[in-house]
CHARMM internal coordinates of N, CA and C (Angstrom, degrees):
IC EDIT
DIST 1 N 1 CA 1.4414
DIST 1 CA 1 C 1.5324
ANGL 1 N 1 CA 1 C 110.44
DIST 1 C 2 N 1.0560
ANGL 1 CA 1 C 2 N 118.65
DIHE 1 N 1 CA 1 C 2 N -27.88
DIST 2 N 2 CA 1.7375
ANGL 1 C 2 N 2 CA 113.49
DIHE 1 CA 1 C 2 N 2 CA -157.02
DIST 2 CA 2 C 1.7654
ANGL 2 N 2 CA 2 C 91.92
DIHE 1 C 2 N 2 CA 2 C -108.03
DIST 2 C 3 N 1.7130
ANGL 2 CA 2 C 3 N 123.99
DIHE 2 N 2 CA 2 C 3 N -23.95
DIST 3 N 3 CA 1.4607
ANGL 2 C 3 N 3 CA 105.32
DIHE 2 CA 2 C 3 N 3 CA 161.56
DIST 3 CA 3 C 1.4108
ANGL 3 N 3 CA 3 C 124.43
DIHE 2 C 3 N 3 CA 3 C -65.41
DIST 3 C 4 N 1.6002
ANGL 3 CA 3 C 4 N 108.75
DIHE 3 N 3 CA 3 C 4 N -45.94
DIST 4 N 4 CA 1.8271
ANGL 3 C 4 N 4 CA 106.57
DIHE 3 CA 3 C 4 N 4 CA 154.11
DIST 4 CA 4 C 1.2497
ANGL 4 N 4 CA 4 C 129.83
DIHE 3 C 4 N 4 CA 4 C -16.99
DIST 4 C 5 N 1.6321
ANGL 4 CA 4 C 5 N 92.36
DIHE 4 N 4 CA 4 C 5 N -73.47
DIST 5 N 5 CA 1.7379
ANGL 4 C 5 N 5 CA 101.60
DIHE 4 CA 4 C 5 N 5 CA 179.95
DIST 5 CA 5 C 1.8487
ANGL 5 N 5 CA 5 C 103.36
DIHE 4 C 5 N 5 CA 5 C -50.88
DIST 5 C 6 N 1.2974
ANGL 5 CA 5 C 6 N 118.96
DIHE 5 N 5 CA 5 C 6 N -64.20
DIST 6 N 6 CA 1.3528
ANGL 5 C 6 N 6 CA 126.56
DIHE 5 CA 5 C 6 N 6 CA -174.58
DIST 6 CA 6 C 1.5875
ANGL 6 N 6 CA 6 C 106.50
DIHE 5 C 6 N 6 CA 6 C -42.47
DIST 6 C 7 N 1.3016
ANGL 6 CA 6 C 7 N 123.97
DIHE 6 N 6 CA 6 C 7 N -39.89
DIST 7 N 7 CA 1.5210
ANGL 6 C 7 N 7 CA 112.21
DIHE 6 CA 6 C 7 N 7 CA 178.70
DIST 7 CA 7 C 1.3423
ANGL 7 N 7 CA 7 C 98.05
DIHE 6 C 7 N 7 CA 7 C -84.75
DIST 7 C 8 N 1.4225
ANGL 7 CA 7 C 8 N 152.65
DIHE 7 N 7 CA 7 C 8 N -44.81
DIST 8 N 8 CA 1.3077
ANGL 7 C 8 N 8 CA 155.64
DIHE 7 CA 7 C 8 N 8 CA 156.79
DIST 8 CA 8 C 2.2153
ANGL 8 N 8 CA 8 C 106.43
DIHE 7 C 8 N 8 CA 8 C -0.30
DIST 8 C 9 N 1.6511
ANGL 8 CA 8 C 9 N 74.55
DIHE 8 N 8 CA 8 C 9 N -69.73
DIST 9 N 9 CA 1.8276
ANGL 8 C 9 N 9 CA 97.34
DIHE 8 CA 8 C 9 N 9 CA -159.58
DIST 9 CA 9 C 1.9441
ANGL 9 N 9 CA 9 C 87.08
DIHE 8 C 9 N 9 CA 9 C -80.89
DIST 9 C 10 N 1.2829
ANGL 9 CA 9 C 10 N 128.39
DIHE 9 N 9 CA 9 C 10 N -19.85
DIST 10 N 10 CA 1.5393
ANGL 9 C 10 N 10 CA 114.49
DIHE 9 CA 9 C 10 N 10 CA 167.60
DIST 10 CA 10 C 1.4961
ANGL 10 N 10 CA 10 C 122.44
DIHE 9 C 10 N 10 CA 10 C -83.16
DIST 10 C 11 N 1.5654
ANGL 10 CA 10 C 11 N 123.75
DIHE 10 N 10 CA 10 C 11 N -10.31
DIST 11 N 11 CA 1.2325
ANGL 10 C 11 N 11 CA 136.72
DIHE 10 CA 10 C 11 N 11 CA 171.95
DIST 11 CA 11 C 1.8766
ANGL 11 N 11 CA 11 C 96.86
DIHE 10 C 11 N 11 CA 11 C 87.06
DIST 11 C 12 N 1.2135
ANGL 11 CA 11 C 12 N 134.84
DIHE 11 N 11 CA 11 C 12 N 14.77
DIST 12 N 12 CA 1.5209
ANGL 11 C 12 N 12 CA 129.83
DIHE 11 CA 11 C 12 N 12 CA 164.51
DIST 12 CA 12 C 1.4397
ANGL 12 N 12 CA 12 C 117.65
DIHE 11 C 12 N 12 CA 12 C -75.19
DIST 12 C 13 N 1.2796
ANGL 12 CA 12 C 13 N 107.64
DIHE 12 N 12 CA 12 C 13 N -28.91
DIST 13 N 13 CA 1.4607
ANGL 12 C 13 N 13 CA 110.43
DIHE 12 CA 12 C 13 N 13 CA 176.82
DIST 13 CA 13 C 1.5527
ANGL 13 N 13 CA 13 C 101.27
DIHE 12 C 13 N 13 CA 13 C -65.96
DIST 13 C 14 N 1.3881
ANGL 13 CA 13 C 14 N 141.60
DIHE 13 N 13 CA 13 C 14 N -56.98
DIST 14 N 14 CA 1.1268
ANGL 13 C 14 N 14 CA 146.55
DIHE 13 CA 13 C 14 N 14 CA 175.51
DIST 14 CA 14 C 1.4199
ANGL 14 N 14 CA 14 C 130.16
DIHE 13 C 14 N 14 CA 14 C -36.68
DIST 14 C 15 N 1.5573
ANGL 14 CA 14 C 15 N 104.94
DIHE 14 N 14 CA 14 C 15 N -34.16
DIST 15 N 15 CA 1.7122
ANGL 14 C 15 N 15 CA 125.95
DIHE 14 CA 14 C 15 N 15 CA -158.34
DIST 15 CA 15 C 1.3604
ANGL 15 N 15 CA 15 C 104.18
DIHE 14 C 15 N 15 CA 15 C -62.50
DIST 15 C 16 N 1.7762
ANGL 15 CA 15 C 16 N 116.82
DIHE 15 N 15 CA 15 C 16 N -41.70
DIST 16 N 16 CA 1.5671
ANGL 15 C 16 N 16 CA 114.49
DIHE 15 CA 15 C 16 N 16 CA -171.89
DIST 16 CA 16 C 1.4072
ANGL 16 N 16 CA 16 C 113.09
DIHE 15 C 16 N 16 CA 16 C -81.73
DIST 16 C 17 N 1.7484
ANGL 16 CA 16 C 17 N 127.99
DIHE 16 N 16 CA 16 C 17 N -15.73
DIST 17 N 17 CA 1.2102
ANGL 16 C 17 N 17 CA 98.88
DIHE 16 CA 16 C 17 N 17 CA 163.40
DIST 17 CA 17 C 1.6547
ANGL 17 N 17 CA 17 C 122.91
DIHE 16 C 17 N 17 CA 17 C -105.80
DIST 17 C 18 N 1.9117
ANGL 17 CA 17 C 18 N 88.81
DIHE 17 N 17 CA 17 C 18 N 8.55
DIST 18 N 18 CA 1.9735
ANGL 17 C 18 N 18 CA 82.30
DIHE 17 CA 17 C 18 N 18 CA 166.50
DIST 18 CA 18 C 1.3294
ANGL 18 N 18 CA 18 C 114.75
DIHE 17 C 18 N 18 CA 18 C -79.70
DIST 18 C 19 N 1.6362
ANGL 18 CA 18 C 19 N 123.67
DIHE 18 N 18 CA 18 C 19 N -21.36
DIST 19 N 19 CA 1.4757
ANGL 18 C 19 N 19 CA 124.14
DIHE 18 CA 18 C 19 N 19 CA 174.44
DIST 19 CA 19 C 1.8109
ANGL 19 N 19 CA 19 C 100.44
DIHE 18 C 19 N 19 CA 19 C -59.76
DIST 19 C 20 N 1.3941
ANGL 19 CA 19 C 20 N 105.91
DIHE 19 N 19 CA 19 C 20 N -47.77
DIST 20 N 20 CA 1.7924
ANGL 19 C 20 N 20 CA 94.71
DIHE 19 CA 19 C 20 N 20 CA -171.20
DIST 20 CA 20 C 1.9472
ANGL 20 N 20 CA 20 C 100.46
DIHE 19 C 20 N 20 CA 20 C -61.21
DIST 20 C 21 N 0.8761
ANGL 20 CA 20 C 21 N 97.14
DIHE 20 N 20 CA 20 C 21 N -55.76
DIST 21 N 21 CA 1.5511
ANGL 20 C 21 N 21 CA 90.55
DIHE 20 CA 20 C 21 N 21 CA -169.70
DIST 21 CA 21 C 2.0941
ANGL 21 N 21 CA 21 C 112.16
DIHE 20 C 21 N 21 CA 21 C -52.60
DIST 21 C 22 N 1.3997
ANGL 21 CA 21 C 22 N 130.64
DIHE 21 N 21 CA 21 C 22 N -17.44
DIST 22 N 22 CA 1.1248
ANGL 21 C 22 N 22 CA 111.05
DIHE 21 CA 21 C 22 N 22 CA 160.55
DIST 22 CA 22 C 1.3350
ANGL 22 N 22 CA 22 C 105.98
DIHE 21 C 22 N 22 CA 22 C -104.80
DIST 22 C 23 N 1.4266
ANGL 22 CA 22 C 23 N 118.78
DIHE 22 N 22 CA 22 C 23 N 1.00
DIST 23 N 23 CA 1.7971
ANGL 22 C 23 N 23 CA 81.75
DIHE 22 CA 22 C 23 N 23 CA 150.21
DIST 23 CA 23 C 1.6882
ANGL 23 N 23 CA 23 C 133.59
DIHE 22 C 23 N 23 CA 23 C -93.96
DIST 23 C 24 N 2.0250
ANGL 23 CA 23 C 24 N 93.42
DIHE 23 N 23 CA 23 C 24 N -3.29
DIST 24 N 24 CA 1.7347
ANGL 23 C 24 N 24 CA 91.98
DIHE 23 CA 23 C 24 N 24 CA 155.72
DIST 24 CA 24 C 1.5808
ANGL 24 N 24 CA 24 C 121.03
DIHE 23 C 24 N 24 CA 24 C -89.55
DIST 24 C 25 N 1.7094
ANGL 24 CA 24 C 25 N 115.42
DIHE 24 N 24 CA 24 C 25 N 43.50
DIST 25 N 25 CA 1.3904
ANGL 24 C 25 N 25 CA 111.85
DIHE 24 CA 24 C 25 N 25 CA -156.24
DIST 25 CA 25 C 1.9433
ANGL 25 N 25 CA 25 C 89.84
DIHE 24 C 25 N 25 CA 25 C -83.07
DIST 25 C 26 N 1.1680
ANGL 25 CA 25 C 26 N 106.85
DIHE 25 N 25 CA 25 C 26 N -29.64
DIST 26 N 26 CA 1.9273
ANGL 25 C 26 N 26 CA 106.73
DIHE 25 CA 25 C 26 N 26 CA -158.97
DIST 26 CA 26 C 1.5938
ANGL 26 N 26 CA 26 C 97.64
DIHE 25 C 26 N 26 CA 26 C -45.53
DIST 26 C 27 N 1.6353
ANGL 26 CA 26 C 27 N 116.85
DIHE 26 N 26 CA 26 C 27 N -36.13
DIST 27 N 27 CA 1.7075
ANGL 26 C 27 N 27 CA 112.81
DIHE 26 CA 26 C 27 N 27 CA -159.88
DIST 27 CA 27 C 1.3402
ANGL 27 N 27 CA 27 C 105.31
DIHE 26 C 27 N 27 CA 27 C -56.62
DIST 27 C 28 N 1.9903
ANGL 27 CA 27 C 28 N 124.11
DIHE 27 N 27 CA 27 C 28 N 5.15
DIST 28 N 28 CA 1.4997
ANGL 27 C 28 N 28 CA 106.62
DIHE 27 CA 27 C 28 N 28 CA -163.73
DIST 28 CA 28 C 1.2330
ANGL 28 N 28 CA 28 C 97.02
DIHE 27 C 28 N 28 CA 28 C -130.21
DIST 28 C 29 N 1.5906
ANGL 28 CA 28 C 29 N 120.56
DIHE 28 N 28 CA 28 C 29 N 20.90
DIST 29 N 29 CA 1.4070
ANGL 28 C 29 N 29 CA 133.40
DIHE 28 CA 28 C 29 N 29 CA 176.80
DIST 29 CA 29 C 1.5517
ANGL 29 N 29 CA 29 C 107.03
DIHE 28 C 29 N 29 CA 29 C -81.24
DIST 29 C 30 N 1.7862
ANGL 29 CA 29 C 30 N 122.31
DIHE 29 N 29 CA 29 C 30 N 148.75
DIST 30 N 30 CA 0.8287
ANGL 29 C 30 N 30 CA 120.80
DIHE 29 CA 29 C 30 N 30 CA -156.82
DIST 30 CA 30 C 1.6994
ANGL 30 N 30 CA 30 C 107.94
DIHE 29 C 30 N 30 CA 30 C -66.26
DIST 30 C 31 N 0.8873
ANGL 30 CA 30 C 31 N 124.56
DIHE 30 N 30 CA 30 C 31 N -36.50
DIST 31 N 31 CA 1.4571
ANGL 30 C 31 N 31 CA 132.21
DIHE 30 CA 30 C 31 N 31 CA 164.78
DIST 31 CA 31 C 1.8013
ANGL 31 N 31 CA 31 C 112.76
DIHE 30 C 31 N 31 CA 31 C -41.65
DIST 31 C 32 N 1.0949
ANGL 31 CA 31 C 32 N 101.41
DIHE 31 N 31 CA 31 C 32 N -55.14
DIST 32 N 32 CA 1.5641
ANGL 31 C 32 N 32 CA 113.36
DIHE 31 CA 31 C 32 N 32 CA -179.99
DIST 32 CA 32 C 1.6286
ANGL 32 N 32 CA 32 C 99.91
DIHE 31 C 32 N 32 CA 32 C -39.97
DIST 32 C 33 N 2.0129
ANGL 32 CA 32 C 33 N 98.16
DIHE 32 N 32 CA 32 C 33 N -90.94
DIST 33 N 33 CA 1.8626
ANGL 32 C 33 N 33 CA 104.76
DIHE 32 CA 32 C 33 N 33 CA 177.44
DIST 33 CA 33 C 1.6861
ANGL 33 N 33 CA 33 C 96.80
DIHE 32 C 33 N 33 CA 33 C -28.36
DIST 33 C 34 N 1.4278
ANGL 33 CA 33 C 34 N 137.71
DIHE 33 N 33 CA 33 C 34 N -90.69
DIST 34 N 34 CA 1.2801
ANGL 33 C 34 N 34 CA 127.04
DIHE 33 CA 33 C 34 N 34 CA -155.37
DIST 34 CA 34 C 0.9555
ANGL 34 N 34 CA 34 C 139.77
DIHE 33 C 34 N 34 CA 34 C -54.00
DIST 34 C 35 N 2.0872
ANGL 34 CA 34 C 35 N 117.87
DIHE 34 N 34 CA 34 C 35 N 10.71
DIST 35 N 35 CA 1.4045
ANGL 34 C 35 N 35 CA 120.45
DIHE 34 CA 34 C 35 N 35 CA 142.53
DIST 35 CA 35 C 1.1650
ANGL 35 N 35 CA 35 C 109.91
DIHE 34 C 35 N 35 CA 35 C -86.24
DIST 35 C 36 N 1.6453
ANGL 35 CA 35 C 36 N 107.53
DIHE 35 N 35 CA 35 C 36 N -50.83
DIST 36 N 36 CA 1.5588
ANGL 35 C 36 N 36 CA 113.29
DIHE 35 CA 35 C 36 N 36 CA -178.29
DIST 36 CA 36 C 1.9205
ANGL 36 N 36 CA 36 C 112.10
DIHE 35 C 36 N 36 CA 36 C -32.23
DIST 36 C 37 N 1.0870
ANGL 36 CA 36 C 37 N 88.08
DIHE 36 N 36 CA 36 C 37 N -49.86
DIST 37 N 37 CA 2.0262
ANGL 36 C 37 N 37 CA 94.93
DIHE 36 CA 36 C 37 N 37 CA -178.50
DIST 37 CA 37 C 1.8747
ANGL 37 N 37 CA 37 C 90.74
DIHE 36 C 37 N 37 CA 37 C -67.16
DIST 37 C 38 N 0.5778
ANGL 37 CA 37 C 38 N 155.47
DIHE 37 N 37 CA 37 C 38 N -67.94
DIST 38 N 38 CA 1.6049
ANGL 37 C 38 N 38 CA 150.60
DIHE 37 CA 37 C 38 N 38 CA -173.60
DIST 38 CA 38 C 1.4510
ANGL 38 N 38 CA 38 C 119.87
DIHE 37 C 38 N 38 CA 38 C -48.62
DIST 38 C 39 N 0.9700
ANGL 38 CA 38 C 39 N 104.55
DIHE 38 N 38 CA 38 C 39 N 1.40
DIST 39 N 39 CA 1.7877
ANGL 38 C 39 N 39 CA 111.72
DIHE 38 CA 38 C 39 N 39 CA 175.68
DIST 39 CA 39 C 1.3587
ANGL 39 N 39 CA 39 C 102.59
DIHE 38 C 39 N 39 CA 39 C -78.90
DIST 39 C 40 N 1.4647
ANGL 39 CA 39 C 40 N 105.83
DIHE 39 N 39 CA 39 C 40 N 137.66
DIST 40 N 40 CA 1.6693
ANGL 39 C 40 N 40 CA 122.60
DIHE 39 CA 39 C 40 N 40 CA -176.37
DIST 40 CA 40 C 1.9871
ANGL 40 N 40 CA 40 C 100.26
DIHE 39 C 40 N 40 CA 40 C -53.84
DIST 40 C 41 N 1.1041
ANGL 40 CA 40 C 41 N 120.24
DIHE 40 N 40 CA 40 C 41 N -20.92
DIST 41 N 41 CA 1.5948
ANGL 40 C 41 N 41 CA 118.94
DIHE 40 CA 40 C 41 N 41 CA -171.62
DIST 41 CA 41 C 1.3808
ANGL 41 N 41 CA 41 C 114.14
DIHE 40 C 41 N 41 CA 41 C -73.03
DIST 41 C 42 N 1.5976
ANGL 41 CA 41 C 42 N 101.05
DIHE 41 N 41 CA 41 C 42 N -40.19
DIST 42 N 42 CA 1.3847
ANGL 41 C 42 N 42 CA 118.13
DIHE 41 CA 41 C 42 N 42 CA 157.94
DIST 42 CA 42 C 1.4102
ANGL 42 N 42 CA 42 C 149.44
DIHE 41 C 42 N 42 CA 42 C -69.38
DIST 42 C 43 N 1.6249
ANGL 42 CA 42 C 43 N 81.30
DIHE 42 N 42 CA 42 C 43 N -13.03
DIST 43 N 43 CA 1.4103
ANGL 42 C 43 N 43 CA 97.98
DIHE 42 CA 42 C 43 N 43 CA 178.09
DIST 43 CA 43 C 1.5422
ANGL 43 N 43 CA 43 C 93.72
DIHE 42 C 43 N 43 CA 43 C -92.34
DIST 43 C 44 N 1.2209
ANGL 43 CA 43 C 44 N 142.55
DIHE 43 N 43 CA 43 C 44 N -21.15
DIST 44 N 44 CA 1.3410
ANGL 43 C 44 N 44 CA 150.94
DIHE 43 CA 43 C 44 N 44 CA -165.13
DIST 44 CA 44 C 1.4831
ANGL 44 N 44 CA 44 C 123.39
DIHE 43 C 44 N 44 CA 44 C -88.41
DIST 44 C 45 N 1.5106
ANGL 44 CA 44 C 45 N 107.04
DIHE 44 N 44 CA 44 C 45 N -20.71
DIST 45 N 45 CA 1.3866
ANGL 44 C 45 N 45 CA 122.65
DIHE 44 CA 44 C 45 N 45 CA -152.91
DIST 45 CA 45 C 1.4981
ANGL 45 N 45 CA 45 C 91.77
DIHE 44 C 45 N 45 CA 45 C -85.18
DIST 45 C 46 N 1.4237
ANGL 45 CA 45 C 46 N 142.57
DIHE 45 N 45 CA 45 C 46 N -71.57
DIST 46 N 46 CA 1.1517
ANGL 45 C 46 N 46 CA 127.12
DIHE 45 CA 45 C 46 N 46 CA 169.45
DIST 46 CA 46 C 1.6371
ANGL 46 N 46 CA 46 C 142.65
DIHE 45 C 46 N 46 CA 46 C -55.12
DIST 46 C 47 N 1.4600
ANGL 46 CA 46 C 47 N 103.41
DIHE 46 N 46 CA 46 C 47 N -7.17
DIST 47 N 47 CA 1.5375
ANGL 46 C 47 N 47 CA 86.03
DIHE 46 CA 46 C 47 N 47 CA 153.99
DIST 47 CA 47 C 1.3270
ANGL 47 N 47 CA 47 C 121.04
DIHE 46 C 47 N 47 CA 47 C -97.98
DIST 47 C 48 N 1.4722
ANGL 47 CA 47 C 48 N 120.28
DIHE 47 N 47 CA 47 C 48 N -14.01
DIST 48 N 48 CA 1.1938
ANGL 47 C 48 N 48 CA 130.03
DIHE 47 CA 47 C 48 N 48 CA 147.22
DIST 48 CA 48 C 1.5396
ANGL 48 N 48 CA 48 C 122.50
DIHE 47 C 48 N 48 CA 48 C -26.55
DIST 48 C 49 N 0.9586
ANGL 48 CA 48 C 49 N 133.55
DIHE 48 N 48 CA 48 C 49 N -57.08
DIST 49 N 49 CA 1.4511
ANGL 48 C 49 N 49 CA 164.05
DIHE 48 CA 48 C 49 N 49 CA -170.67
DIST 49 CA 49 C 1.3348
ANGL 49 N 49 CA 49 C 110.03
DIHE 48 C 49 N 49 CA 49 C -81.72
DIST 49 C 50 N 1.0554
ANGL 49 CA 49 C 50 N 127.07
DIHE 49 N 49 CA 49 C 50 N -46.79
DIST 50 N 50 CA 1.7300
ANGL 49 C 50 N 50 CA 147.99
DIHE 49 CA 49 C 50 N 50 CA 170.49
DIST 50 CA 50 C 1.4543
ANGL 50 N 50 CA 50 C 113.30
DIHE 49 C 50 N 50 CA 50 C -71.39
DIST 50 C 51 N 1.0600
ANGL 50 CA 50 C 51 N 115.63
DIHE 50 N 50 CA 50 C 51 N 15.64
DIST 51 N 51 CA 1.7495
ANGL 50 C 51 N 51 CA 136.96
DIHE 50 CA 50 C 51 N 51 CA -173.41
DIST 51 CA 51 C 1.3059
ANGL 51 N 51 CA 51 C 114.96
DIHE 50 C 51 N 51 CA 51 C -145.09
DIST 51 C 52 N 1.5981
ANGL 51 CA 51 C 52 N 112.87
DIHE 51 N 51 CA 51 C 52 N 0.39
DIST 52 N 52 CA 1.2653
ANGL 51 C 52 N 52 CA 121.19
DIHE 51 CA 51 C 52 N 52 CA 175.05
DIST 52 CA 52 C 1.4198
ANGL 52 N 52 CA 52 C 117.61
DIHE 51 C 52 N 52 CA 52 C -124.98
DIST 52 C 53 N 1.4626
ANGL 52 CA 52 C 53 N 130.08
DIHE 52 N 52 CA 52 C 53 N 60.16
DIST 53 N 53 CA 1.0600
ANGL 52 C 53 N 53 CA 138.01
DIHE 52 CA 52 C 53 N 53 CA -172.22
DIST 53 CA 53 C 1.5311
ANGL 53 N 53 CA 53 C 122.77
DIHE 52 C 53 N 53 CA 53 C -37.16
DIST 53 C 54 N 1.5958
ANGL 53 CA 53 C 54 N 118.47
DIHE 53 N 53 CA 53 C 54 N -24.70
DIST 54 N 54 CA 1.5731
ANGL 53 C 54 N 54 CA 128.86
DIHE 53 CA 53 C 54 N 54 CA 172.87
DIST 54 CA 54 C 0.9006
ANGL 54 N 54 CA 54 C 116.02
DIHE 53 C 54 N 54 CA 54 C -65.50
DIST 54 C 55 N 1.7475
ANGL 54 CA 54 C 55 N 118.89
DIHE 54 N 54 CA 54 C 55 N -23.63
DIST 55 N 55 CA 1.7552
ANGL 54 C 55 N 55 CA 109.52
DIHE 54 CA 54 C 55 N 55 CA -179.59
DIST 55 CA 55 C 1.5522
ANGL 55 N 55 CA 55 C 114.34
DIHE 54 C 55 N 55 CA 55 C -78.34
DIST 55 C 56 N 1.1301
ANGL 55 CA 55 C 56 N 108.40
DIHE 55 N 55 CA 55 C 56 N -176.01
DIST 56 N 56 CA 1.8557
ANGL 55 C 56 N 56 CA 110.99
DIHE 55 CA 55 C 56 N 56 CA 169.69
DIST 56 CA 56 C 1.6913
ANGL 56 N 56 CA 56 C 103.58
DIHE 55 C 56 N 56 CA 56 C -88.53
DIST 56 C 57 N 0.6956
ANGL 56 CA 56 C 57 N 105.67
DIHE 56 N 56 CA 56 C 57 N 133.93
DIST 57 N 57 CA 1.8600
ANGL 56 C 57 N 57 CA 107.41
DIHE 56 CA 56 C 57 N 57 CA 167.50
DIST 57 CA 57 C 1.4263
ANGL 57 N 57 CA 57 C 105.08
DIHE 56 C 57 N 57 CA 57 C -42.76
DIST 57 C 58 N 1.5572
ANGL 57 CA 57 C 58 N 128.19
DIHE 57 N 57 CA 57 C 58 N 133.34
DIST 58 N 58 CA 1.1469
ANGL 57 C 58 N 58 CA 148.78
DIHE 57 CA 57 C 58 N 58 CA -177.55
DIST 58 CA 58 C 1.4235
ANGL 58 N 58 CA 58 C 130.83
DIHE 57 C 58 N 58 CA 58 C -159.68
DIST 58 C 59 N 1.4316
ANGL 58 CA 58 C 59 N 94.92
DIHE 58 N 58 CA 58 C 59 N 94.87
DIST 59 N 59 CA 1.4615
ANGL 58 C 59 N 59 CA 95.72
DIHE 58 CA 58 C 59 N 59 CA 165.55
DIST 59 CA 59 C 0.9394
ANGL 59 N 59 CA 59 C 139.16
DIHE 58 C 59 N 59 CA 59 C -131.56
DIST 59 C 60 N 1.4992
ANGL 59 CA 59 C 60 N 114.05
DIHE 59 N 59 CA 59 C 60 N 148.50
DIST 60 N 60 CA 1.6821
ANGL 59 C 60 N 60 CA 118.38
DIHE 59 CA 59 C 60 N 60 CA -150.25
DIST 60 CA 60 C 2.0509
ANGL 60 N 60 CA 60 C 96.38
DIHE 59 C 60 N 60 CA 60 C -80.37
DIST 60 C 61 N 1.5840
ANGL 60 CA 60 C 61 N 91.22
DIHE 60 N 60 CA 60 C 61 N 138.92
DIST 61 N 61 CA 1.6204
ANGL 60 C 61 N 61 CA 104.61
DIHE 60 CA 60 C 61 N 61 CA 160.68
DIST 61 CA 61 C 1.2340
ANGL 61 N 61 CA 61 C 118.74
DIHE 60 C 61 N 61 CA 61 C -24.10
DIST 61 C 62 N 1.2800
ANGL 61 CA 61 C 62 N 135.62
DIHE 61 N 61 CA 61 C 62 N 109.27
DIST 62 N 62 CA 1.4115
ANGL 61 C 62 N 62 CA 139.20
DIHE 61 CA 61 C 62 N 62 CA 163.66
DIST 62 CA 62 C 1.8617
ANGL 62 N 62 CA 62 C 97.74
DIHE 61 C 62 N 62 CA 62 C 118.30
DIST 62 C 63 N 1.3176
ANGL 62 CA 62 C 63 N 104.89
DIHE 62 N 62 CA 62 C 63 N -46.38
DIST 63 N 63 CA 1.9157
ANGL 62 C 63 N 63 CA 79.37
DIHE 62 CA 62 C 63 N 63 CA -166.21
DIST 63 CA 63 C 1.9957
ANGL 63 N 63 CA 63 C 103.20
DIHE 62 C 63 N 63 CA 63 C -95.48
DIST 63 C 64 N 1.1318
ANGL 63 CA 63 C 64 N 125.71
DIHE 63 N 63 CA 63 C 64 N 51.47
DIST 64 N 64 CA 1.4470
ANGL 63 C 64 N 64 CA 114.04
DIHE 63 CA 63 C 64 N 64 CA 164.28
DIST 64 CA 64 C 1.2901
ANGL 64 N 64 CA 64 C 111.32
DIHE 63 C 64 N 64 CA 64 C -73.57
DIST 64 C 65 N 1.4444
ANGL 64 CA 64 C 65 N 129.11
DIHE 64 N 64 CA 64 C 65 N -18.23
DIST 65 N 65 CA 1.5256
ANGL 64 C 65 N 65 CA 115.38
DIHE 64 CA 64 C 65 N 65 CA 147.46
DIST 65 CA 65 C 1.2734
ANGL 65 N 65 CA 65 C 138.67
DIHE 64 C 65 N 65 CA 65 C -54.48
DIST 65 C 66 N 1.1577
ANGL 65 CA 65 C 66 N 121.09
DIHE 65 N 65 CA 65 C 66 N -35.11
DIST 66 N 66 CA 1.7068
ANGL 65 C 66 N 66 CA 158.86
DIHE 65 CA 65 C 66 N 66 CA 163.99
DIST 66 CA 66 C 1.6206
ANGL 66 N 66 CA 66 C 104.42
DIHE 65 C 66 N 66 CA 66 C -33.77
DIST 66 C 67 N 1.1613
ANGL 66 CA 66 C 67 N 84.04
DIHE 66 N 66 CA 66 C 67 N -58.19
DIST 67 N 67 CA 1.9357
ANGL 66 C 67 N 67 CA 113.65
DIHE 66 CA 66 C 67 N 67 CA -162.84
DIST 67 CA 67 C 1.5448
ANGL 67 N 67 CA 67 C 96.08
DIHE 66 C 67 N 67 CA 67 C -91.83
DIST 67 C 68 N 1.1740
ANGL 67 CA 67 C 68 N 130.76
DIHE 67 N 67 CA 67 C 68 N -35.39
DIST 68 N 68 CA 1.5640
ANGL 67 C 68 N 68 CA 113.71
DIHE 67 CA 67 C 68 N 68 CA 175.14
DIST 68 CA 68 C 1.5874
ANGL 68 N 68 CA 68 C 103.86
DIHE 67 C 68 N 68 CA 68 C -83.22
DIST 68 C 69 N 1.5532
ANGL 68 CA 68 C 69 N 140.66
DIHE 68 N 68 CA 68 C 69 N -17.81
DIST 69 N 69 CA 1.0425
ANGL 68 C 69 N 69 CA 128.98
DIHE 68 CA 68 C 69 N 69 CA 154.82
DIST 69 CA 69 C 1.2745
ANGL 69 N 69 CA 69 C 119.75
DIHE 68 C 69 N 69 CA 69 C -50.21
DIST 69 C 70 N 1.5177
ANGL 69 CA 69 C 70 N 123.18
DIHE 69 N 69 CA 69 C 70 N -72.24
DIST 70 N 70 CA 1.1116
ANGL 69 C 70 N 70 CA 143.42
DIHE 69 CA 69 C 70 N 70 CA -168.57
DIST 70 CA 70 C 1.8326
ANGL 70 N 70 CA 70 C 97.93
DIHE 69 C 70 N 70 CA 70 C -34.01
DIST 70 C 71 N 1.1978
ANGL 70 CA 70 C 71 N 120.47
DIHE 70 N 70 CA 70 C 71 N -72.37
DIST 71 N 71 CA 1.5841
ANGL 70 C 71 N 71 CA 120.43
DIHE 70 CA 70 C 71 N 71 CA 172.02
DIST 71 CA 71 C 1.6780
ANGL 71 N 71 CA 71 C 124.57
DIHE 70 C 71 N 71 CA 71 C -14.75
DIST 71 C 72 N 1.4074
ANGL 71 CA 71 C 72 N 92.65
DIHE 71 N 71 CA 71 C 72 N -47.23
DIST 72 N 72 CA 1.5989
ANGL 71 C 72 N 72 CA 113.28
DIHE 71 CA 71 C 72 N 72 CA -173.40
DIST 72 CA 72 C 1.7128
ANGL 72 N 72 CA 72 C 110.65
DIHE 71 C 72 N 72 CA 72 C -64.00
END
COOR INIT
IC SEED 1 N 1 CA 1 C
IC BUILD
């Protein structure tokens, strides 16, 4: 228990899943978001939302074009 804690409070415990996370860094490359935004879910999410008058208006970064169609 107390070597845990000791690699915890030295940041070694951390190291093996900060190596995984920059080698999943590409999914946040600009190419990546601009399929990710092209997925049918995304394409769905604001008229989804636009049919739900109780929420607050929300729209995600990149589709306020999306969402001013969808209205029309």
């Amino acid at each position: 228990m107390r070597k845990i804690l000791a690699e915890i409070r030295n940041g070694s415990f951390a190291r093996p899943g900060s190596k995984k996370m920059k080698r999943a860094a590409p999914t946040s490359s600009p190419r990546a978001k601009r399929e990710q935004s092209q997925h049918p879910i995304e394409q769905l999410g604001p008229k989804l939302r636009a049919m739900m008058p109780f929420l607050q208006p929300v729209i995600a970064p990149g589709l306020e074009n999306k969402a001013a169609a969808s209205k029309k």
